[in-house]
C-alpha positions in Angstrom: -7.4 -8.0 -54.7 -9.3 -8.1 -58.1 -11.5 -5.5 -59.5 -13.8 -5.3 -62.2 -14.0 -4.3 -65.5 -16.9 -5.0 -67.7 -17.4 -6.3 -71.1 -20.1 -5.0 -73.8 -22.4 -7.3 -75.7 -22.7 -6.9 -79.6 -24.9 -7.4 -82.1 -22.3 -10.7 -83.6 -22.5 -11.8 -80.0 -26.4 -11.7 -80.0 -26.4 -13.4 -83.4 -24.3 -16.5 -81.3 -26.8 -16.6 -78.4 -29.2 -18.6 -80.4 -29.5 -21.9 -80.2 -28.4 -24.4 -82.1 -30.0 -25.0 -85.1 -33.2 -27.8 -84.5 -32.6 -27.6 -80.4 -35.7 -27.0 -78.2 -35.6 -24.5 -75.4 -36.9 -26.2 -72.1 -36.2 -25.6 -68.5 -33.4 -27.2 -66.9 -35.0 -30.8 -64.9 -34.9 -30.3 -61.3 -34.9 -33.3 -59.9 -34.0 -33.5 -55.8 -32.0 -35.2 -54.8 -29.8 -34.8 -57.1 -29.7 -38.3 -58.4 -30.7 -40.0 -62.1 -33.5 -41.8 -62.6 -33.9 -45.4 -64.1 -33.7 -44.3 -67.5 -30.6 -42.0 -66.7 -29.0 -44.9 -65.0 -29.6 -47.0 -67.7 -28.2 -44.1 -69.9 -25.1 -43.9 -67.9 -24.4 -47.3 -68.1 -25.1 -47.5 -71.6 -22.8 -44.9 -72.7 -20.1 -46.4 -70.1 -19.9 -49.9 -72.5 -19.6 -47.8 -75.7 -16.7 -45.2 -74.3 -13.0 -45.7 -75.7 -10.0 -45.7 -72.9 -10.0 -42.0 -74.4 -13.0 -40.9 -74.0 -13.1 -42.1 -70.5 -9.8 -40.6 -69.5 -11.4 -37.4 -71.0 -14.0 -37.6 -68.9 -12.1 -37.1 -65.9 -10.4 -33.5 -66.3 -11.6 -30.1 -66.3 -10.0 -27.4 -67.5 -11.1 -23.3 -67.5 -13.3 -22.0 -70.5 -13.0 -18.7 -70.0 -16.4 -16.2 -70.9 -15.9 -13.4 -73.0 -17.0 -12.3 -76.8 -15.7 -15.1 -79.2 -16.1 -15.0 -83.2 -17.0 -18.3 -84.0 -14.4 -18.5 -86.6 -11.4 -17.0 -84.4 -8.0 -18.9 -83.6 -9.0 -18.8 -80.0 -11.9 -20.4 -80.2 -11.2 -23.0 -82.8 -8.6 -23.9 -80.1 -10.6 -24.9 -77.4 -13.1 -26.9 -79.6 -10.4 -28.3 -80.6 -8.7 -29.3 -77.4 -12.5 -30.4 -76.1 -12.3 -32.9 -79.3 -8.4 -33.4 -78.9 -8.8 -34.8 -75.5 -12.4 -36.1 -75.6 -13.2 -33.6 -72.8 -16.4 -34.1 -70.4 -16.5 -30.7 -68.9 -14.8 -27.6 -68.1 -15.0 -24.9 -65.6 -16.3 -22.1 -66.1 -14.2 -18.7 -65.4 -12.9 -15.3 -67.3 -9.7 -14.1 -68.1 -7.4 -12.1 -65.6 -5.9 -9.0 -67.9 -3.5 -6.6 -65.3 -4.5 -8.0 -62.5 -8.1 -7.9 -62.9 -11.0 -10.0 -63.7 -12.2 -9.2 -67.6 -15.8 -9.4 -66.3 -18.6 -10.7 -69.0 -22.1 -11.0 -68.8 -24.4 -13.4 -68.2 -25.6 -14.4 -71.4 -22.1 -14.2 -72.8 -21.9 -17.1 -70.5 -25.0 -18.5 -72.0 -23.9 -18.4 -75.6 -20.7 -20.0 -74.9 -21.7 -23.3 -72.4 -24.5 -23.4 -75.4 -21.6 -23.3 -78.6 -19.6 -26.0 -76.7 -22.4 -28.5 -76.1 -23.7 -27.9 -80.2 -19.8 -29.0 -80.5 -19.5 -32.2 -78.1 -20.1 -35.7 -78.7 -21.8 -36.2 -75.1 -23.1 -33.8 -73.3 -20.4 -31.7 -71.8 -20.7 -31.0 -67.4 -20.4 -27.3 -66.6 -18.4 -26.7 -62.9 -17.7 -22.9 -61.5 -16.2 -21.4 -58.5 -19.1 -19.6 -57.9 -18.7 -18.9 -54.0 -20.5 -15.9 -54.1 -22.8 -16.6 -56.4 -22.7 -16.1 -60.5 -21.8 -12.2 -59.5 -18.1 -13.9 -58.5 -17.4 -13.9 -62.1 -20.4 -12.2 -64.6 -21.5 -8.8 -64.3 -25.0 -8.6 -63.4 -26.4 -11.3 -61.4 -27.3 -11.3 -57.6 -24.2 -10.3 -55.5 -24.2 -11.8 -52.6 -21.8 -11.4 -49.3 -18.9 -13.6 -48.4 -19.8 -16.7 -46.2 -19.2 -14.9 -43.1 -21.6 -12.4 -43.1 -24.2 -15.4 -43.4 -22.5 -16.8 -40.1 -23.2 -13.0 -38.6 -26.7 -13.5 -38.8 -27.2 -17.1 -37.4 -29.8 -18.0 -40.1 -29.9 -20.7 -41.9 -32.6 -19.8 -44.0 -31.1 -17.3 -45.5 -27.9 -19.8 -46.8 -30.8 -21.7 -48.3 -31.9 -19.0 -50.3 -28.3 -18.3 -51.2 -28.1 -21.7 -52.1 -31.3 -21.7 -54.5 -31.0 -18.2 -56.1 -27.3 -19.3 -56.8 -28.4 -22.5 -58.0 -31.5 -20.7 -60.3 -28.9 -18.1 -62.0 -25.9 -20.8 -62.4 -28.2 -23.0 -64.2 -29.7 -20.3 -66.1 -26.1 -19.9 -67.8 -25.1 -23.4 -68.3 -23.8 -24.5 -65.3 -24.8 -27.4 -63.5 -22.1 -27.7 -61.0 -20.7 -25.5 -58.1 -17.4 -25.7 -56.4 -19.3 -25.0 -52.9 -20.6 -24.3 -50.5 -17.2 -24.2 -48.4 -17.4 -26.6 -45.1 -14.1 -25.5 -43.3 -14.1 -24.0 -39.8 -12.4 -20.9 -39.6 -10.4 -21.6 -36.5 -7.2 -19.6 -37.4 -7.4 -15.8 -37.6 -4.0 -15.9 -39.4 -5.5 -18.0 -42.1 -4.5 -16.0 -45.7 -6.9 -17.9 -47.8 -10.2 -19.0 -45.6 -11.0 -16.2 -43.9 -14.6 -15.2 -44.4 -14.7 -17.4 -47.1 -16.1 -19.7 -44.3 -19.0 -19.2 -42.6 -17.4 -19.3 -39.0 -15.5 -20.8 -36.2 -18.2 -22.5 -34.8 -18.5 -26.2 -36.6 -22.1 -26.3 -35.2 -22.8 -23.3 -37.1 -21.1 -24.0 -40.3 -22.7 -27.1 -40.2 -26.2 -25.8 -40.4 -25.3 -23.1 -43.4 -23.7 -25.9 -45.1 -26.6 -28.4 -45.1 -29.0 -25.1 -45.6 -27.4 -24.3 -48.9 -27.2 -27.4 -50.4 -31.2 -28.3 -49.7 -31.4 -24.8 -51.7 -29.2 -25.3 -54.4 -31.0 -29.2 -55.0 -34.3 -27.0 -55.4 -32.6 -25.1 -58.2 -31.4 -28.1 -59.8 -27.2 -27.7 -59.1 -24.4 -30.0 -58.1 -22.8 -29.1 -54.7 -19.3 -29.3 -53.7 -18.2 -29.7 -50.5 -14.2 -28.1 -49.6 -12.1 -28.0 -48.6 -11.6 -31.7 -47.4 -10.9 -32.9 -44.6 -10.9 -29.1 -43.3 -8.4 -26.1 -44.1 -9.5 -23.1 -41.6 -7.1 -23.9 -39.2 -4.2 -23.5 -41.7 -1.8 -20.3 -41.7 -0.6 -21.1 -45.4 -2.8 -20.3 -49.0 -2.3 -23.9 -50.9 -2.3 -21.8 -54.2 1.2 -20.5 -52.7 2.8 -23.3 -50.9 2.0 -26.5 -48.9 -0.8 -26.0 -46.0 -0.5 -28.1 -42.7 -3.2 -29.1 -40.4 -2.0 -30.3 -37.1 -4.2 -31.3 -33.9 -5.0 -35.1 -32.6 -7.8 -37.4 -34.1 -10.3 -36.3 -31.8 -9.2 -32.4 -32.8 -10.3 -33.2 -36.3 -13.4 -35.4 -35.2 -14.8 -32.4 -33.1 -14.2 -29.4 -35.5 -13.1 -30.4 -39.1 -15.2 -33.1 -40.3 -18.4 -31.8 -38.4 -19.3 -29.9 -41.5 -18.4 -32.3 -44.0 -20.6 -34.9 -42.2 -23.5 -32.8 -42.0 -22.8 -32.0 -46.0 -22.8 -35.2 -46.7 -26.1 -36.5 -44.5 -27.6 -33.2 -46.7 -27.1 -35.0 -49.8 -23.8 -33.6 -51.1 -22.8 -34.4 -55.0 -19.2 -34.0 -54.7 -16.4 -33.1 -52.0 -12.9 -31.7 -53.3 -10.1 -32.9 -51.9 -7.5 -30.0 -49.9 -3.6 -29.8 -51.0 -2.9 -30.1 -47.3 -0.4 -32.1 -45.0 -3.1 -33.7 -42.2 -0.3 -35.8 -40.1 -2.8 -37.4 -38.2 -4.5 -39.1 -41.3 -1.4 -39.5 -43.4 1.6 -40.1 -41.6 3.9 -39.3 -44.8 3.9 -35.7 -44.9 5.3 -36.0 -48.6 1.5 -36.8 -49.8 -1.1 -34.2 -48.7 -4.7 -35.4 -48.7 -5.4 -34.6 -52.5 -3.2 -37.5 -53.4 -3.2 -40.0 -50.0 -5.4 -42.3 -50.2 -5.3 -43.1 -46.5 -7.6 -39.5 -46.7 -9.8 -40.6 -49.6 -10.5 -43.7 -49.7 -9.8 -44.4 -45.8 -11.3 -41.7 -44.2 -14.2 -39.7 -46.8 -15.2 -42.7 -48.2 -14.9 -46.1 -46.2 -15.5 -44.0 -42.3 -17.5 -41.4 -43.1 -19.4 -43.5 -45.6 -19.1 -40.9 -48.8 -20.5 -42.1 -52.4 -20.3 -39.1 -54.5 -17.8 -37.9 -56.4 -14.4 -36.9 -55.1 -12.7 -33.9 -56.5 -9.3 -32.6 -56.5 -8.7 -28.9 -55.3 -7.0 -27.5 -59.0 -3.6 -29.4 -58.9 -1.9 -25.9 -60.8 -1.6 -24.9 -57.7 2.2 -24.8 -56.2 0.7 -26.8 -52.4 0.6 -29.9 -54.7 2.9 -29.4 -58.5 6.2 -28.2 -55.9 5.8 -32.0 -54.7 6.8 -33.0 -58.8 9.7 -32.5 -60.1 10.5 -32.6 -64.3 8.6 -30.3 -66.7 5.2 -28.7 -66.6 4.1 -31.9 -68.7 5.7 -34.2 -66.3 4.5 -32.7 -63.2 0.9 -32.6 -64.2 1.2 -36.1 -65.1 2.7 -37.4 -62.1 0.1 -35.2 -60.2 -3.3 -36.5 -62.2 -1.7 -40.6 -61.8 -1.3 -40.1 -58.0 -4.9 -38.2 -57.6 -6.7 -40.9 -59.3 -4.5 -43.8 -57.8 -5.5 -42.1 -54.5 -9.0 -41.8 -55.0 -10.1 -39.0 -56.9 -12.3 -39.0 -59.5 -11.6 -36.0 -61.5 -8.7 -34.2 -61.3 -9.2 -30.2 -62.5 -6.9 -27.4 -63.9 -4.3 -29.0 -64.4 -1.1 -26.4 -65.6 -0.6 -28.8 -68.4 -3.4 -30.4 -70.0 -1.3 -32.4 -72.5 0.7 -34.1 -69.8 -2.0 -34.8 -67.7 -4.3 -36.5 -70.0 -1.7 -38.4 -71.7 -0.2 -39.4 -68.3 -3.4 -40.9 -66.9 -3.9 -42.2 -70.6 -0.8 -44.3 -70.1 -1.3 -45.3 -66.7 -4.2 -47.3 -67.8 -2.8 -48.9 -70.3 -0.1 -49.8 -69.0 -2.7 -51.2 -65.9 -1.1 -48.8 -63.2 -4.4 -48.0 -63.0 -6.8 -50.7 -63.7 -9.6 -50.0 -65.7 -12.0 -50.7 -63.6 -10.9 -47.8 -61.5 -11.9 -45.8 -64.2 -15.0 -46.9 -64.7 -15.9 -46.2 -61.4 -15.4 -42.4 -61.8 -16.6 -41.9 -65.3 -19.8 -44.1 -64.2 -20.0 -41.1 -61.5 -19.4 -38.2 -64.2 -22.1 -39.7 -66.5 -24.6 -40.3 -63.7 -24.2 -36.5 -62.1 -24.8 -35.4 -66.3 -28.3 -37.6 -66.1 -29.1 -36.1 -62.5 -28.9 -32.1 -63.9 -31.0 -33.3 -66.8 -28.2 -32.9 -69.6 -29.2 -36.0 -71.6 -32.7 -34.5 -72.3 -31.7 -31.4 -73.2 -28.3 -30.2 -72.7 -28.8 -26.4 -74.2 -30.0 -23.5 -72.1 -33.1 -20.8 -73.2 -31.2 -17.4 -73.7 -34.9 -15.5 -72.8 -34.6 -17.8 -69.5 -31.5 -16.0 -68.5 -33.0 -12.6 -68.6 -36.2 -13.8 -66.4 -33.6 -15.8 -63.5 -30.9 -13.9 -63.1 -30.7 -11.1 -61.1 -35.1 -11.4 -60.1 -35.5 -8.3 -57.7 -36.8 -10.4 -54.5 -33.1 -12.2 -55.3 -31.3 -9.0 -54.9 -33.6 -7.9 -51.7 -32.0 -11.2 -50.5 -28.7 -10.6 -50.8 -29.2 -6.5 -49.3 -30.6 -8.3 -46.5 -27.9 -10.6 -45.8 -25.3 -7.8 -46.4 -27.2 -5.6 -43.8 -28.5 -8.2 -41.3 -24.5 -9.2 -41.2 -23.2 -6.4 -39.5 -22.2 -7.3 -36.6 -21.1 -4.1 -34.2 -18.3 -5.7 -32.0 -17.4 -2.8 -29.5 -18.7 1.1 -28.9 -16.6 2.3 -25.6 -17.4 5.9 -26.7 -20.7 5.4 -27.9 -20.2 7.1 -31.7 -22.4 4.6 -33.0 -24.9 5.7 -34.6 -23.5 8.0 -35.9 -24.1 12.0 -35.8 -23.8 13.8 -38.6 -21.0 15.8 -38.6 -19.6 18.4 -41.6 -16.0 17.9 -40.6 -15.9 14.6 -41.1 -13.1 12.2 -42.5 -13.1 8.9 -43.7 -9.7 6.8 -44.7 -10.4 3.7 -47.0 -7.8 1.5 -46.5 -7.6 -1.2 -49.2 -5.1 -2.9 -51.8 -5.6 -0.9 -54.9 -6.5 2.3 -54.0 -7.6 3.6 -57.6 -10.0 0.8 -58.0 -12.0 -0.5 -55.4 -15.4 -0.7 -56.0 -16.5 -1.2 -52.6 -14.5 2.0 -51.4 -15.9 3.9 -54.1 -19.3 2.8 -53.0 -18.8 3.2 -48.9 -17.8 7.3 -50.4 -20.3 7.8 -52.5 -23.1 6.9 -49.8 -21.4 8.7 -47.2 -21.5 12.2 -49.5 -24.8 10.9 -49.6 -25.2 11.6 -45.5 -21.9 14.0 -45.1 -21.5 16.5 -48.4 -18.7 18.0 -47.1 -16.8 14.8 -45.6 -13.4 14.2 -46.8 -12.5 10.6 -47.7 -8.6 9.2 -48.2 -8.1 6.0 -50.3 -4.8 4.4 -49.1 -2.9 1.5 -50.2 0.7 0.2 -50.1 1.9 2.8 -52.7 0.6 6.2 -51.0 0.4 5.2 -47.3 4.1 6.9 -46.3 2.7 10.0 -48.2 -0.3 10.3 -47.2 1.1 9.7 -43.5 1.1 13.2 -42.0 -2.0 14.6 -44.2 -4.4 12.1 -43.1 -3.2 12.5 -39.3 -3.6 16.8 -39.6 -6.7 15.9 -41.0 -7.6 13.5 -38.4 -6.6 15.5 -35.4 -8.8 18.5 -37.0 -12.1 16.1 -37.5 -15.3 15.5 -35.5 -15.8 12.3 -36.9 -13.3 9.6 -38.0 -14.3 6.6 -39.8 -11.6 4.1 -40.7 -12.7 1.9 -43.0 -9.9 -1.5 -43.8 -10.6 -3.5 -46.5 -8.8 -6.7 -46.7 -10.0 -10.2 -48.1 -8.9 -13.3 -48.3 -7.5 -13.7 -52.4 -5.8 -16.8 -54.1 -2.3 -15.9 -54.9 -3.2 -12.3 -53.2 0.0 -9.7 -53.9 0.8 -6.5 -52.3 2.6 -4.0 -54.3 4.0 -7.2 -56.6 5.2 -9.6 -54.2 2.5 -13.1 -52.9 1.3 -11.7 -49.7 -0.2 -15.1 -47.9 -2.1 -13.1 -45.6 -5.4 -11.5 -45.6 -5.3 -8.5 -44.0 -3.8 -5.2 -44.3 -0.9 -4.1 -45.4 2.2 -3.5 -43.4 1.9 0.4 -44.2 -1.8 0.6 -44.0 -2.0 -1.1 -40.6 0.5 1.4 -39.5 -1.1 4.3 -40.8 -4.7 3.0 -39.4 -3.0 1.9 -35.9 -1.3 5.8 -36.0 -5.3 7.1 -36.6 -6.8 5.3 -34.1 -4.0 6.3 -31.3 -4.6 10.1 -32.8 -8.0 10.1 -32.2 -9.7 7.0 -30.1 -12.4 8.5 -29.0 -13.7 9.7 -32.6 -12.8 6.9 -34.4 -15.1 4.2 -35.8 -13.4 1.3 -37.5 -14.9 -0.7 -40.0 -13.6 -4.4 -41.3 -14.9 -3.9 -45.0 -14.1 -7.8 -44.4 -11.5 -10.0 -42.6 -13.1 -8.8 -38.8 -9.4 -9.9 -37.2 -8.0 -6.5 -38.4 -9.1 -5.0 -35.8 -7.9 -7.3 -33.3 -4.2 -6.2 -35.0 -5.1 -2.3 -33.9 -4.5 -1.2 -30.5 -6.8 1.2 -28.7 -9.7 0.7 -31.1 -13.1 1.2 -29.3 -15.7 1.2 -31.6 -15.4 -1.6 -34.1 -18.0 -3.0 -37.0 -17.6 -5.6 -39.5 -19.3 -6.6 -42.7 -17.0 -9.3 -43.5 -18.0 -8.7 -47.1 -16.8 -6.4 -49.5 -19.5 -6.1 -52.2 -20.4 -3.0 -52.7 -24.2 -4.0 -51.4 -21.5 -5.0 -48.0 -20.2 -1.2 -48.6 -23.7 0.5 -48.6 -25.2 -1.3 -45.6 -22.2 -0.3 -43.8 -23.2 3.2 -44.2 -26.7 2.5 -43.7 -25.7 1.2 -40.2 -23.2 3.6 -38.8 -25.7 6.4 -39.6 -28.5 4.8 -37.6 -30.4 4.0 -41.1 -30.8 0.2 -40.6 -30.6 -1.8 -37.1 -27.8 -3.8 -36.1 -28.0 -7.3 -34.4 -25.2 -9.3 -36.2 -23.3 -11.6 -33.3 -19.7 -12.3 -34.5 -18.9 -16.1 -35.8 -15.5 -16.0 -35.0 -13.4 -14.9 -32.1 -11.2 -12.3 -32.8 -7.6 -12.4 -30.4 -7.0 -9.7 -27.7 -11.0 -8.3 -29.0 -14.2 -10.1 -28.9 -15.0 -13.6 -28.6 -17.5 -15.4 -30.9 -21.2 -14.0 -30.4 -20.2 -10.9 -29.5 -22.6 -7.9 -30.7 -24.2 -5.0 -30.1 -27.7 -4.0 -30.6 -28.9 -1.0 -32.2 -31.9 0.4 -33.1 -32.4 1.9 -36.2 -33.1 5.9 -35.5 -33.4 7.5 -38.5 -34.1 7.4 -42.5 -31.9 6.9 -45.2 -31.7 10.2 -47.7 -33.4 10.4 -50.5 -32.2 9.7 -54.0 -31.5 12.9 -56.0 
């Protein structure tokens, strides 16, 4: 699991926020739908006729720009301008850089400065994507941090995944960005998935319809591309594509009633753009050699001549081992090989590519060669250049640094996101009645998570409970401790009034436990012992709390009073407290069914019964 470390802003960095020399500040066009007028289709058309084979292949990958401090003169950034010029780029993604595990968090108008630096440096003006799932706070420090999709689910309303979706789309395009990968349309329908999980807002397609459809009408109000993923469904899938091939089995009519009942509704809401899944679908594609990122059975057959989809069609990042283990040859090769087979399929863009060298030059000779003829191509760049007019990029394609400061992170935004956090929790069993909680001195609380010296939201569900319990004593466990720790925490346990047992575990691309891939998203095999040795030592104490995936608890025998956030932000960790302490009522009903527990729409209410402290 990733944590966070911040980066500072400088004076030099200020000095590179301003705009280009000559550039007018204006607010980013919002038109909705999301679709360019007659002089931005004439525009697109226009700048179609006068493209090279180069710039149009260019036009069709994405690669990461990562945000962090760059000196305008340094090797690393003279590199990416010149790859952006080297292969006549249209776009990139928008991330930062992974140091030791961890996300190298920057800020928001770090982001600014840089989407701003690379459109003074492009011919045309460049498209900005992200992986924004929970909002800009997924990878800047700073704006509105909002819960994972599931709490959303939790609390039924879809008004709230409209706000998500136009507070998302106000801060995104405050930096720069005019496209998100999102909102996620899979159903949840496999507990064991590693890489869904409450990434999706339920089991329920009915459901996950509405919060789709909800957050795209939002984020059109803000002005941002939507994405719909991961096509044609990956929630009943027990394998994390960024590891190895997923499967999705079931009949036709399987598929008809629970995976593509979201991506219809997406797509009736007005949808920009639906990425393509890295996943064998049998039933679709008969040749389980080609999963649906590269069959154009999927594609072409099934998104866009059934289900009657015009956007653009986007692969899932083909670095990702479910689709490059399919090549064989070199890096170069297999990106190659991948990018020719995702266009020939269908796909209009192909993104993050482990090599971008052999993946440009591969599609590059593919239509030259007419492999892939070039009115294929001009299809998809038409696409690109029409989504650019839509976001309002050909009018004015640099963002207003003060702008940033008065969108991002608005206080009635982050009252939003405290509400979804604490309207989410969803209180799935209370045999013994502990909750809400009493106030007891001896109390002990064991934080179960991956990286037990730096998790944010563990740190935050302690701090508020010294808050309520001065004297409570609080355990952070992970792989590395959990054998140690063993017989402490139980002598500790067996002496406490109160237990609370608090197990974080989310889903993570690529997630490892003490080194190794994990492909799961729940505890670890040592923590779920230790917690499963807690709750037999003290049942009728013990409150445990899913600091996210809400099946861990179906893995825990004897458990009888259960919450779940489904979320861990530390606004997820804070509510959490609020709750159990009788702070804040709960009424969250769960959106997915979790085995030998609770089915979906289980919940308890309670009342709220007391105040929170006071801040010292």
């Amino acid at each position: 699991m990733f944590t966070y470390r911040t980066t500072c802003t400088s004076f030099a960095l200020l000095a590179a926020m301003m705009l280009p020399a000559g550039a007018v500040a204006k607010e980013p066009a919002h038109p909705s739908p999301l679709h360019a007028s007659a002089k931005g289709e004439q525009w697109a058309v226009r700048t179609l006729h006068q493209m090279s084979t180069e710039d149009k292949v260019g036009q069709m990958i994405m690669v990461w720009a990562r945000v962090k401090f760059y000196n305008a003169n340094s090797a690393e950034f003279l590199e990416l301008i010149d790859q952006m010029h080297r292969y006549h780029l249209g776009g990139f993604g928008i991330t930062v850089p992974v140091e030791g595990g961890q996300l190298a968090m920057s800020e928001p108008l770090e982001a600014a400065a840089l989407t701003n630096r690379l459109q003074k440096e492009s011919k045309l003006p460049l498209l900005f994507a992200a992986d924004f799932e929970r909002g800009v706070s997924m990878r800047l420090f700073g704006p509105t941090a909002f819960p994972a999709a599931m709490a959303f689910g939790a609390t039924g309303d879809p008004q709230l995944a409209r706000e998500f979706g136009r507070i998302s789309g106000l801060e995104t395009r405050a930096i720069g960005v005019q496209w998100n990968w999102y909102p996620i349309a899979d159903v949840n329908s496999n507990p064991d998935n590693p890489i869904i999980d409450t990434r999706s807002f339920g089991e329920d397609p009915a459901l996950v319809s509405k919060m789709v459809a909800a957050y795209i009408e939002g984020a059109h109000e803000a002005g941002m591309l939507t994405t719909l993923k991961h096509f044609p469904g990956h929630g009943d899938t027990a394998t994390d594509s960024h590891l190895a091939l997923a499967r999705v089995d079931g009949d036709r009519a399987r598929l008809d009633a629970v995976e593509l009942v979201p991506f219809h509704a997406g797509i009736a809401a007005g949808v920009d753009s639906v990425m393509v899944g890295h996943l064998i679908v049998p039933t679709l594609e008969p040749d389980t050699t080609k999963p649906a990122s590269v069959s154009a059975k999927v594609i072409q057959g099934v998104l866009q001549k059934e289900m009657g989809f015009k956007g653009l069609v986007v692969t899932d990042a083909i670095d990702m081992n479910g689709l490059k283990n399919l090549f064989s040859g070199t890096e170069s090769e297999k990106s190659a090989a991948e990018a020719v087979a995702a266009v020939k399929a269908g796909n209009d863009m192909v993104i993050i590519p482990g090599d971008m060298d052999g993946a440009y030059n591969g599609l590059l000779r593919a239509v030259k060669s007419g492999e892939i003829p070039m009115s294929r191509i001009d299809q998809s760049v038409l696409k690109i250049l029409r989504m650019k007019a839509a976001t309002g990029l050909i009018r004015n394609r640099f963002v207003d640094l003060n702008a940033v400061q008065a969108n991002v992170a608005q206080p009635e935004s982050l009252a939003l996101a405290k509400q979804v956090a604490s309207r989410g929790i969803t209180l799935v069993r209370d045999d013994a009645q502990l909750v809400p909680i009493k106030p007891a001195a001896n109390t002990v609380a064991i934080v179960f998570t991956d990286h037990a010296r730096s998790t944010d939201a563990g740190r935050a569900f302690s701090a508020e409970l010294h808050k309520r319990v001065e004297g409570a004593k609080v355990f952070f466990v992970d792989s590395s401790n959990a054998a140690t720790l063993h017989d402490e925490i139980l002598a500790a346990v067996a002496a406490a009034d109160r237990v609370i047992a608090v197990a974080e575990a989310m889903p993570n691309p690529r997630r490892t436990i003490a080194g190794h891939a994990s492909g799961s998203a729940s505890l670890d095999a040592q923590s779920l012992d230790l917690l499963t040795a807690v709750v037999a030592a003290a049942p009728a104490k013990t409150v445990v709390a899913a600091l996210g995936n809400p099946y861990t608890g179906g893995s825990v025998a004897g458990v009888t009073s259960y919450v779940c956030t489904f979320s861990d932000t530390i606004l997820s960790a804070s509510s959490l407290v609020g709750a159990l302490y009788g702070e804040t009522p709960i009424h969250g009903r769960l959106p997915v069914t979790i085995p030998a527990m609770a089915q979906r729409g289980t919940g308890l209410d309670r009342q709220a019964t007391t105040t929170p402290p006071t801040t010292k």
